[in-house]
N, CA, C and O atoms as a DFTB+ gen file, in Angstrom:
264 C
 N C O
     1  1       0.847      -1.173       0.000
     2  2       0.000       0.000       0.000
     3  2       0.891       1.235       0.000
     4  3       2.109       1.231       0.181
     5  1       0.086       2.333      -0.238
     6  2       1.478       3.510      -0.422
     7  2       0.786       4.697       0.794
     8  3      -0.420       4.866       0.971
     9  1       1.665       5.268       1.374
    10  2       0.833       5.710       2.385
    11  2       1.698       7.665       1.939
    12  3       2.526       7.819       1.041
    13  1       1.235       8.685       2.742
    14  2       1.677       9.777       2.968
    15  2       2.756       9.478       3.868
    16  3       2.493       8.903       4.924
    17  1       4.097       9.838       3.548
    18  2       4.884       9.531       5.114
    19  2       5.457      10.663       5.273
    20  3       6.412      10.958       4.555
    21  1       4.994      11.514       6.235
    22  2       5.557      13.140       6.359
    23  2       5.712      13.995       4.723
    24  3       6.674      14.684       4.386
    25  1       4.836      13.789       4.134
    26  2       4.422      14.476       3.355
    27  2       4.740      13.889       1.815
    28  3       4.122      14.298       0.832
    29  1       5.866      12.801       1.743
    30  2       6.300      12.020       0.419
    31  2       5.365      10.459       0.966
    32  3       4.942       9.838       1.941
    33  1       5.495      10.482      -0.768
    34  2       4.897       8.779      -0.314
    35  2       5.686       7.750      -0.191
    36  3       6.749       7.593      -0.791
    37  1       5.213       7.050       0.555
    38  2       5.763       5.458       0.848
    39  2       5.217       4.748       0.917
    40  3       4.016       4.931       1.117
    41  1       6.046       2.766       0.728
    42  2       4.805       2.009       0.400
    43  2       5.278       1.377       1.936
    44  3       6.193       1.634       2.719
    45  1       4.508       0.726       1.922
    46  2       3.837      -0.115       3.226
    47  2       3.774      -1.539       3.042
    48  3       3.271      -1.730       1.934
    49  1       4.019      -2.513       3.545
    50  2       2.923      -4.240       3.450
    51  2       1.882      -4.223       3.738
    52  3       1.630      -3.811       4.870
    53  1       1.153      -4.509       3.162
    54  2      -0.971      -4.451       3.430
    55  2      -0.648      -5.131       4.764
    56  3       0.273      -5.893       5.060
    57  1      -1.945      -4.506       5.685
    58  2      -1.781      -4.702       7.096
    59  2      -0.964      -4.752       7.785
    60  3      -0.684      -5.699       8.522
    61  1      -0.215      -3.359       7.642
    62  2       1.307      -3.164       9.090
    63  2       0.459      -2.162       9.636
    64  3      -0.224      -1.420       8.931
    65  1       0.489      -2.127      10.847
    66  2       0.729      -0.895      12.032
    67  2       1.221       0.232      11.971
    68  3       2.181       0.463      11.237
    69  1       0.818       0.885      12.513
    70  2       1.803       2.068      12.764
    71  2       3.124       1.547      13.336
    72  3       4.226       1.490      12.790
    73  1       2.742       1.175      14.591
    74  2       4.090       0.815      15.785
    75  2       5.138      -0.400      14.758
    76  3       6.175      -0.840      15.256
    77  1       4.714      -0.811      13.379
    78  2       5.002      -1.368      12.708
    79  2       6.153      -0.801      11.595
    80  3       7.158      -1.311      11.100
    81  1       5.674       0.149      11.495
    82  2       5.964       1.025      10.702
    83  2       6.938       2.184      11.430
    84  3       7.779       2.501      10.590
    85  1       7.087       2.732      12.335
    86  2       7.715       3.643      13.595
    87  2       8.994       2.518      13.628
    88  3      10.123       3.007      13.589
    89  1       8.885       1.174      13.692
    90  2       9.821      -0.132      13.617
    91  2      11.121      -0.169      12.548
    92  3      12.337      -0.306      12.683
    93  1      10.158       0.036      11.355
    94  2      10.949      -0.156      10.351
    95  2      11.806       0.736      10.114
    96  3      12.889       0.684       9.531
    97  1      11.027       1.905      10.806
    98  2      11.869       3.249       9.893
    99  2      13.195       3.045      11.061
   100  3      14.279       3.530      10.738
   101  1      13.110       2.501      12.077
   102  2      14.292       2.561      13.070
   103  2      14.360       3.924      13.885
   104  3      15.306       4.669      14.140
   105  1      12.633       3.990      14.284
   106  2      12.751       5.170      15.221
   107  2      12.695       4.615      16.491
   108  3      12.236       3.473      16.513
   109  1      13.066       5.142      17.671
   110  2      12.742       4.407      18.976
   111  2      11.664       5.021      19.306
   112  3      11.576       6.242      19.177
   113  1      10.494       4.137      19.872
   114  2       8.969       4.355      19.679
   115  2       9.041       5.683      20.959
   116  3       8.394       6.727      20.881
   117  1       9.699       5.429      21.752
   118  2       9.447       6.604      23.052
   119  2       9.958       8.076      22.636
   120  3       9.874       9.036      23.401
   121  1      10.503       8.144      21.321
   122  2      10.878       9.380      20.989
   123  2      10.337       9.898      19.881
   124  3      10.902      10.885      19.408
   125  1       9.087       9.349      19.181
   126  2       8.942      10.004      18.258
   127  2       7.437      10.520      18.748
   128  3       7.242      10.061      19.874
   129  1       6.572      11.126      18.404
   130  2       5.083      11.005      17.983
   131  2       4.648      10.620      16.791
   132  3       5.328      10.182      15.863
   133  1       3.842      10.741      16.820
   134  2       2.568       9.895      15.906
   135  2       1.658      10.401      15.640
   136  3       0.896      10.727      16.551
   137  1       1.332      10.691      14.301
   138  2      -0.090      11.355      13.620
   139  2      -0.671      10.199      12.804
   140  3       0.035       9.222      12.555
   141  1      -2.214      10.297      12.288
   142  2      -2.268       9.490      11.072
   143  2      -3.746       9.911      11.114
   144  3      -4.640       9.780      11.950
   145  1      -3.643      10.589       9.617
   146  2      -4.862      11.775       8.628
   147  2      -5.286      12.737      10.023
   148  3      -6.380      12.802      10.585
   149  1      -3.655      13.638      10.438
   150  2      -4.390      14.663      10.954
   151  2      -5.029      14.313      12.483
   152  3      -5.579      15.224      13.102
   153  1      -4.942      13.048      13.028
   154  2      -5.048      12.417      14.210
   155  2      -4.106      12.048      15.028
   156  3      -3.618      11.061      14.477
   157  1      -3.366      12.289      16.320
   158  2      -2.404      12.347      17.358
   159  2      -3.021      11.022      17.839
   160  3      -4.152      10.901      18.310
   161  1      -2.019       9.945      17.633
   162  2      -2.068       8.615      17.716
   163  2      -1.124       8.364      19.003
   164  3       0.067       8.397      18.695
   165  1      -1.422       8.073      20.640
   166  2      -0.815       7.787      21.449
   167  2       0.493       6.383      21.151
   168  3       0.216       5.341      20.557
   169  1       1.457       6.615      21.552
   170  2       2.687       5.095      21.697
   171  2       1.572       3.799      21.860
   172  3       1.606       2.824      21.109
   173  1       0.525       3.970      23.034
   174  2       0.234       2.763      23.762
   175  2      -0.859       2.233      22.619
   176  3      -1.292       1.099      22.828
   177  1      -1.423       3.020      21.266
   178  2      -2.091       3.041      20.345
   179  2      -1.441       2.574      19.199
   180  3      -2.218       2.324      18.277
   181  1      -0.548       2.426      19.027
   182  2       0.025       1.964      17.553
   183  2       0.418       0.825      17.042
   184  3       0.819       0.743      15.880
   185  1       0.329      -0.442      18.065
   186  2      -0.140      -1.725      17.718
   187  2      -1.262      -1.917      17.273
   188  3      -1.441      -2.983      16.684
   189  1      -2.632      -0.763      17.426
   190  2      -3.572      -1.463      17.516
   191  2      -4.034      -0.394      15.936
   192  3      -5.225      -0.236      15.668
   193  1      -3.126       0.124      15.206
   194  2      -3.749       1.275      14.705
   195  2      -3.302       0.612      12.936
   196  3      -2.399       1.021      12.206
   197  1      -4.011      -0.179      12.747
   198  2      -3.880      -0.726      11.379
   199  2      -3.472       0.577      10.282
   200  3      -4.369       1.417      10.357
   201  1      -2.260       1.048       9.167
   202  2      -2.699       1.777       8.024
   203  2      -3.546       1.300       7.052
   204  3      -3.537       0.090       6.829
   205  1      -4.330       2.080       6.385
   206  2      -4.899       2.217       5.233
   207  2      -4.297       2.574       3.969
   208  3      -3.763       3.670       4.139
   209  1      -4.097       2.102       2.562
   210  2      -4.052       2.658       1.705
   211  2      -4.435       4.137       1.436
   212  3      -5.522       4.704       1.548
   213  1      -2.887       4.716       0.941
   214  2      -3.835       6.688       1.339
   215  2      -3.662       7.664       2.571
   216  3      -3.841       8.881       2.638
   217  1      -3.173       6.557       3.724
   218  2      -3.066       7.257       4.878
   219  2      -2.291       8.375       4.680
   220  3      -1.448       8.236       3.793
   221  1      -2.317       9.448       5.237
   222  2      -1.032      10.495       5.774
   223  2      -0.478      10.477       7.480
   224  3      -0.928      11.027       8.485
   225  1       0.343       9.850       7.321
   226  2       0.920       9.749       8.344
   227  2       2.606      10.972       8.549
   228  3       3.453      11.242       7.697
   229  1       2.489      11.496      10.230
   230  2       3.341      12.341      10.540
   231  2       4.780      11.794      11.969
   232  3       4.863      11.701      13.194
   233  1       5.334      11.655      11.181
   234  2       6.509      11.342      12.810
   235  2       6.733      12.847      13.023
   236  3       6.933      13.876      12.376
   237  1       6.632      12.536      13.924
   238  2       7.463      14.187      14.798
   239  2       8.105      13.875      16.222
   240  3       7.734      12.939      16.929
   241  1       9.438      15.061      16.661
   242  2       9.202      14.813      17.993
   243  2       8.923      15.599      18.848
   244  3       9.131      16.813      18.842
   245  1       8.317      14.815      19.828
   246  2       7.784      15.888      20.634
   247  2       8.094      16.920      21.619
   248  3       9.089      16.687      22.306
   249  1       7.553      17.859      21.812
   250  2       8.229      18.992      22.570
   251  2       7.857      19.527      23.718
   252  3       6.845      20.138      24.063
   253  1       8.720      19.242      24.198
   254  2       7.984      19.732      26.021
   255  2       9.252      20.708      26.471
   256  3      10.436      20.792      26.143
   257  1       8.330      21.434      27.441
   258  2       9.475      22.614      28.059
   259  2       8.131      23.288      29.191
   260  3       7.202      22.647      29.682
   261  1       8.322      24.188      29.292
   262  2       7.601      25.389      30.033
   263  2       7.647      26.581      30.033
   264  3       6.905      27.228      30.772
């Protein structure tokens, strides 16, 4: 499947995960975030978060301060 991946496309294996996908790319899951179409997808969520053909998906990391 070919998905949005931070804004270029990429393909995918029909039925991977996100946390599947966060895997492959060789991010460490506790440091990145997670979008997919515009939706903030929790760590403890991305086993369970099948892609779709089409998706747009966003890694980012996240930013905390005060």
């Amino acid at each position: 499947m070919v998905l949005t991946l931070d804004g270029k496309p990429h393909t995918a294996p029909a039925g991977a995960t996100l946390a599947d996908l966060v895997a492959a790319l060789d991010h460490a899951p506790a440091k990145v975030s997670t979008a997919v179409n515009g939706l903030f997808v929790p760590r403890g969520q991305r086993q369970e978060c099948v892609l779709q053909d089409g998706d747009a998906v966003l890694l980012f990391q996240p930013i905390v301060g005060g």
